[in-house]
N, C-alpha and C positions, 0 to 999 in steps of 0.2 A: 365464728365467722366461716369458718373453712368448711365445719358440718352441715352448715347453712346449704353453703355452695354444693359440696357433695350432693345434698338430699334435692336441692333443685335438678341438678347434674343429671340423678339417677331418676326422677321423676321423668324426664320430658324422654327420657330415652326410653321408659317404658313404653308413654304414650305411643312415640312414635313409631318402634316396633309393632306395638301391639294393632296399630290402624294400617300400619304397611302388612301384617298379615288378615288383616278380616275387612277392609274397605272393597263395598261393593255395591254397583250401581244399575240399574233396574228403568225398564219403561219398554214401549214394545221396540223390538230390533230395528233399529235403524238401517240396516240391511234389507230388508222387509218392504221397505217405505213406497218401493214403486209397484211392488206385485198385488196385483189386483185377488191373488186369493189368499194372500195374508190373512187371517181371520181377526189380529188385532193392530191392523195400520193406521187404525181410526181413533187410537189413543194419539196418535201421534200429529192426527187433521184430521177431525170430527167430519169432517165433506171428504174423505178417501170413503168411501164403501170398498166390503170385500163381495164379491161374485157371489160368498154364500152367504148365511147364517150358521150360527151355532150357538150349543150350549156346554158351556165350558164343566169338564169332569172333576170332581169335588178332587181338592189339593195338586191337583196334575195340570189342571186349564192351562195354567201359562204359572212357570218361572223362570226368572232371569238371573243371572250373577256374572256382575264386570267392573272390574275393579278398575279405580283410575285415580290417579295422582302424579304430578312431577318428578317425582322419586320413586324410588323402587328398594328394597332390601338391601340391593347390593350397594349405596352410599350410605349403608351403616354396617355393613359386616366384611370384613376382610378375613384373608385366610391369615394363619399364626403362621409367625414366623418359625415355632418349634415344634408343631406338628401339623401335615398339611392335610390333615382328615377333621381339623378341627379348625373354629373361625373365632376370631375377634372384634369386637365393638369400636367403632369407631375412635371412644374413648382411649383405646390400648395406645401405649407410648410408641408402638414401632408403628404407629399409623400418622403420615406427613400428616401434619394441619393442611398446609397449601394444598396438598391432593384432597384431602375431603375438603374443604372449602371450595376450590374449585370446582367443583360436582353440581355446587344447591345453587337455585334461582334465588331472589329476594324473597319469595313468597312458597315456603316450599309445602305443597297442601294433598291434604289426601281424603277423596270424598267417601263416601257410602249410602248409596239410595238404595231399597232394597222394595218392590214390586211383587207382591204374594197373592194371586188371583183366589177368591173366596166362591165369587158364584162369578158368572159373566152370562149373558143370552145376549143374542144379537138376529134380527131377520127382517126381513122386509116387508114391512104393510104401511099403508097412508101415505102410500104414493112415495114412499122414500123408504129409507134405510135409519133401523130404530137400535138401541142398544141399552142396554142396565147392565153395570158391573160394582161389584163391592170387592173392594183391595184390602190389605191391610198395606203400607208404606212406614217407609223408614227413613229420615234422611239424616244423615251422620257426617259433620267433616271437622277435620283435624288441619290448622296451620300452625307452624315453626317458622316463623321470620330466622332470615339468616343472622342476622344478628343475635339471635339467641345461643346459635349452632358456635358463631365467632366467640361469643362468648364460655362457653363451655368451654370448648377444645384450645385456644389461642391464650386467653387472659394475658396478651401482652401489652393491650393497647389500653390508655389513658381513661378515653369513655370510651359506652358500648349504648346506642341506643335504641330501640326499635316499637314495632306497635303491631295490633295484630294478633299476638300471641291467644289460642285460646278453640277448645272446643265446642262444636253445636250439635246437638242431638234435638229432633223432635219425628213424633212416632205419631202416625193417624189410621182412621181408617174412613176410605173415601168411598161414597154410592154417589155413583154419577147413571146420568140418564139422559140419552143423546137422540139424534135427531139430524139427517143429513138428505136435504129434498137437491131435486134438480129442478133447472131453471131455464126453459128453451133448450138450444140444442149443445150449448158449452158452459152453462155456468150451473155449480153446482155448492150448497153453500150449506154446512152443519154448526151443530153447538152443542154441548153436555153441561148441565147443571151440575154440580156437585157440592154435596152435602157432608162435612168433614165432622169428622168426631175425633177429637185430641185424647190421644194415652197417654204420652209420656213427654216433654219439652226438659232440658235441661241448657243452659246457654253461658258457660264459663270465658271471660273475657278480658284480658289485662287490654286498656286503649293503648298507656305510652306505657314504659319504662326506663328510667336510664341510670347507668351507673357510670359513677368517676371515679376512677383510679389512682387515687395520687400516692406521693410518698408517705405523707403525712397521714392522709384520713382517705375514708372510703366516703362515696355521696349517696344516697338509692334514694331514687321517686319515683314513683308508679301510682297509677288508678286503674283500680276495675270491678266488676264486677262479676256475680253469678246468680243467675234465675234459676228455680227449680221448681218444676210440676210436675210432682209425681205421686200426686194423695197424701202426701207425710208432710215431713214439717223439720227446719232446722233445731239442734239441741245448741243449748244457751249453754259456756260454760261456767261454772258454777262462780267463779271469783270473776270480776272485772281486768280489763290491761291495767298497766299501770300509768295510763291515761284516764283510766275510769271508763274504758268505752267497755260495751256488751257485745261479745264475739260470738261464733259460732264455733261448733266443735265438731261439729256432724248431722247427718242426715237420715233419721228414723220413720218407720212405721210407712214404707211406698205400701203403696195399696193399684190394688190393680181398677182402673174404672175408668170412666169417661173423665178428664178434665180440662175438657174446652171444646169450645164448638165453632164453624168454620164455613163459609162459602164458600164457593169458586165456579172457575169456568172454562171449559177449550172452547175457540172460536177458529173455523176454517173455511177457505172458500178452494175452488178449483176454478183452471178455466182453460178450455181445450181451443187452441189458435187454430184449428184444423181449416176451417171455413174462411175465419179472418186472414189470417197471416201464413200459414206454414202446416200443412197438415203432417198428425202425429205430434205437434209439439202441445205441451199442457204446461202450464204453470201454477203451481200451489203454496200457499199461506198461511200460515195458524199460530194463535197467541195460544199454549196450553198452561195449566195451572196456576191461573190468573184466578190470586183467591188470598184467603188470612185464615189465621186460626187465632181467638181470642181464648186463650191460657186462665182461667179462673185459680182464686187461691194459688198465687205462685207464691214461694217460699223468696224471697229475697235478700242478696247480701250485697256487701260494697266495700272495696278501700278505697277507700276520701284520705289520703293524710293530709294534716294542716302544713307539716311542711317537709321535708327531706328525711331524714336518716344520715345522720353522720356517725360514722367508727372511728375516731380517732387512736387508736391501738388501746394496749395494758398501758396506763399510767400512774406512779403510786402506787406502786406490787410491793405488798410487805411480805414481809415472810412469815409471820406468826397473825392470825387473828384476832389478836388481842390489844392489838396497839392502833393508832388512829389511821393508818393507811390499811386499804382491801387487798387482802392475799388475791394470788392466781384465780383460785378457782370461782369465790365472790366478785372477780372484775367480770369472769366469763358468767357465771349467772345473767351479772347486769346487764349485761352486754344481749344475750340472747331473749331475756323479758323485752328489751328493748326491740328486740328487732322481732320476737313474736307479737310485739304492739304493730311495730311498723306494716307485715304481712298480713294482720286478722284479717278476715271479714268480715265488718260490723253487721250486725243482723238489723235488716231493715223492714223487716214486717211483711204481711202478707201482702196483695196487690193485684190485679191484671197484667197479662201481656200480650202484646199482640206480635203475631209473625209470618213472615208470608209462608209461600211453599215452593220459591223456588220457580218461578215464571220461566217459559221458554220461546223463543221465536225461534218457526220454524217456514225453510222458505223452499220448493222445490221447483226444479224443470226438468221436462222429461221430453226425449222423447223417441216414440217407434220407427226402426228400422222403415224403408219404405219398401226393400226386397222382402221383408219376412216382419208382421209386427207383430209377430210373439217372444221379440226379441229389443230392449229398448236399453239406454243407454240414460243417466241422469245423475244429477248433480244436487246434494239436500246443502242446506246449512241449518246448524243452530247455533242460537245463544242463550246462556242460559244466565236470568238476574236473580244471583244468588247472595249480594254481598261481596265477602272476599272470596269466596270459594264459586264466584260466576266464573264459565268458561265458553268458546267458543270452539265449535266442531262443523268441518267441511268435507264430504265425503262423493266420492265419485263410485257411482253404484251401476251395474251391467246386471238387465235379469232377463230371462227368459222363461217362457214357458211354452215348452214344447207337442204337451198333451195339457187338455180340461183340467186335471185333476192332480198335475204335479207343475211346483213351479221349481227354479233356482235364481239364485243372485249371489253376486260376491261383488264385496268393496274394499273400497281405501279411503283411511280416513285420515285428515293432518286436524292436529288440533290444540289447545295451548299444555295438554300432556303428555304432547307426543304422537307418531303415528304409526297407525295401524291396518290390517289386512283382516277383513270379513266374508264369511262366507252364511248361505242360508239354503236347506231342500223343505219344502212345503208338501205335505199331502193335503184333499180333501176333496174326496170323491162322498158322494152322499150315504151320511150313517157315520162317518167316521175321518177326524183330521187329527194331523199329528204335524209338528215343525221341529226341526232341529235349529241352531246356528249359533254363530258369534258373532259379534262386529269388530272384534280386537283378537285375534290368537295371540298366546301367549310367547312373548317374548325369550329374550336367553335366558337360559338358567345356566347357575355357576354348578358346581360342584358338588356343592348340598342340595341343589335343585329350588336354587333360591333365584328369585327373578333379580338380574342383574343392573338392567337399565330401570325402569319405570314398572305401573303395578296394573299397565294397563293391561286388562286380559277380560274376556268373556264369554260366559257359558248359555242358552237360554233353549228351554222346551217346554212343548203342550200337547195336551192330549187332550180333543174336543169328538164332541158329536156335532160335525158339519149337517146342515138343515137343508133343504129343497135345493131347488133345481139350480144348475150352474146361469145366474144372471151374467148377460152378456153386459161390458160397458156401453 
């Protein structure tokens, strides 16, 4: 029972470690959102046009990297109490419970969307503003209910319940083809089709779990599941539980290739108050990645137990083998066949899945100075309907552009991971654009140069051939 627990212990610490160093998140810069020679703001609302076109440079067009989740490194690493050039895991005994418990939300999550621009072109004919871009996307999140976290580190308390627990990974690649006309003198309305092609889907999920602690006996119930699509296929192991159920052992032969395919769509409007209400002010709209991917050949598994797990300790420990009570080591056998029955994953055959991609509502107001309006002041939100790993983010953005061909912006953003400070320089004079920014700089680092608070941080650049003449708004 104890190895049990270790190996759970040391699992989830991997996890989490391992998603607090590589979680990161991708889409065009949220920073970005009100400048009109952004070259890709129109991922973000299909009806933004930028002033240029372009055609984005093989592996350079646009990448992004911004990591975000509740947590951060530093509520899993402490420094040693016996040398301070060196750090310890939360796990270590000289680490309070109540101080790392204190630290975690209910829900403590750490996302990764990852935005890899393949081709892009963007220009203007047909009386509007047209776009084709092929991505490759990633989206990756990792949750630890705190109760897991209580549970590792404390084991003082009686039960220990929680749900939630559980990895999602699904890997595509999106051709979208867009389309954003104007309408009179203020209203301005786009959309992209897109076309999803599935690589890779993986969806590991405990729903409940709970354990009782008693004097007497230990309790453990739990359900869940795991989907996997990734060309291969689970291995069977060779003997049955000793329920007689058929488990899984492992996961062979991924094969690299298309396995599932997918619609979607951004929808966005604009709509400039100038005339009506308030000139310089605009207000903007858009549902993006409003779409499924249907998962072909998914490998399936599940724990269904019919009913609990009880440990009731060693009882009837003989000391010799040979006589009609089970020595030590024969109770522990039984003891752990049993609870490799209780954990299997029964292999439930192949199947379909379907999954969305992570829908966003996004809503902006903006608007221009009325002394200088190369210079505007605005306000984005989003929401993103993700599941458990949805989040919502509100940002107050100031941008200017001073000359045709160069713009700036910087923001601040409050969001359910924390907040953050952004900044963005835009080039894109004709022949040639290029963007720097971030929408989150990076937080404290301790000592190791390990993010302290949260894992919120972001890097993002492109290198395009900006197309024809600077289109005025």
């Amino acid at each position: 029972m104890k190895k049990m627990i270790l190996n759970i212990k040391r699992a989830f610490l991997f996890l989490a470690l391992m998603f607090a160093f590589i979680s990161v998140s991708a889409q065009a810069l949220r920073t970005g959102y009100f400048l009109e020679g952004d070259l890709y703001r129109y991922r973000l609302n299909p009806a933004l046009n930028s002033v240029r076109g372009h055609v984005a440079i093989p592996v350079l067009g646009g990448i992004q990297l911004n990591t975000m989740g509740n947590v951060g490194l530093g509520n899993f690493l402490y420094d040693s109490p016996y040398n301070k050039n060196e750090m310890v895991t939360f796990m270590h005994s000289s680490v309070d419970a109540k101080e790392f418990l204190g630290d975690l939300d209910s829900e403590n999550i750490m996302r990764m969307d990852l935005d890899f621009t393949i081709l892009s072109i963007a220009f203007h004919a047909m009386g509007g503003f047209n776009t084709i871009d092929l991505s490759l996307r990633s989206n990756t999140g990792l949750n630890i209910p705190y109760g897991m976290f209580e549970f590792m580190k404390d084991m003082g308390q009686e039960n220990y319940s929680f749900s939630d627990l559980g990895m999602r990974t699904r890997n595509f690649a999106d051709l979208s083809i867009g389309h954003s006309h104007k309408i009179g003198e203020s209203l301005t309305i786009g959309a992209r089709l897109k076309f999803l092609f599935g690589l890779a889907y993986a969806n590991v999920n405990f729903d409940n779990m709970n354990i009782g602690m008693g004097r007497d006996k230990w309790t453990i119930s739990a359900s869940g599941k795991a989907d996997i699509a990734l060309g291969g296929q689970y291995t069977i192991s060779d003997e049955p539980t000793i329920s007689g159920k058929t488990v899984i052992d492992g996961y062979d032969d991924v094969a690299v290739g298309l396995h599932g395919f997918g619609i979607g769509t951004d929808l966005g409007v604009t709509y400039d108050f100038s005339e009506l209400f308030l000139k310089g002010l605009t207000a903007s709209l858009s549902v993006t990645d409003l779409g499924y991917i249907s998962w072909s050949k998914t490998a399936r598994a599940a724990i269904s137990p019919d009913a609990p797990y009880e440990f009731n300790g060693f009882s009837e420990m003989g000391i010799h083998s040979g006589n009609d009570k089970l020595t030590l080591d024969e109770q522990w056998e039984k003891t752990s066949d049993e609870l490799e029955d209780f954990f299997a994953l029964e292999d439930q055959g192949e199947g379909s899945v379907t999954s969305g991609i992570g829908a966003k509502l996004n809503f902006g107001l903006e608007y221009k100075m009325p002394f200088y309006n190369k210079l505007s002041a605005g306000f984005l939100y989003t929401h993103c309907f993700d599941e458990v790993y949805s989040y919502n983010q509100a940002s107050l953005i100031l941008s200017i552009s001073p000359l045709k061909v160069i713009d700036f912006a910087v923001s601040g953003t409050y969001s359910d991971y924390g907040t953050g400070f952004g900044a963005m320089a835009n080039i894109h004079c004709k022949g040639f654009g290029f963007f720097i920014g971030t929408d989150c700089f990076l937080g404290k680092l301790g000592k190791q140069f390990v993010p302290v608070e949260n894992m919120n941080a972001s890097i993002s650049f492109g290198l395009n051939i900006a197309l024809g003449r600077h289109e005025e708004k």
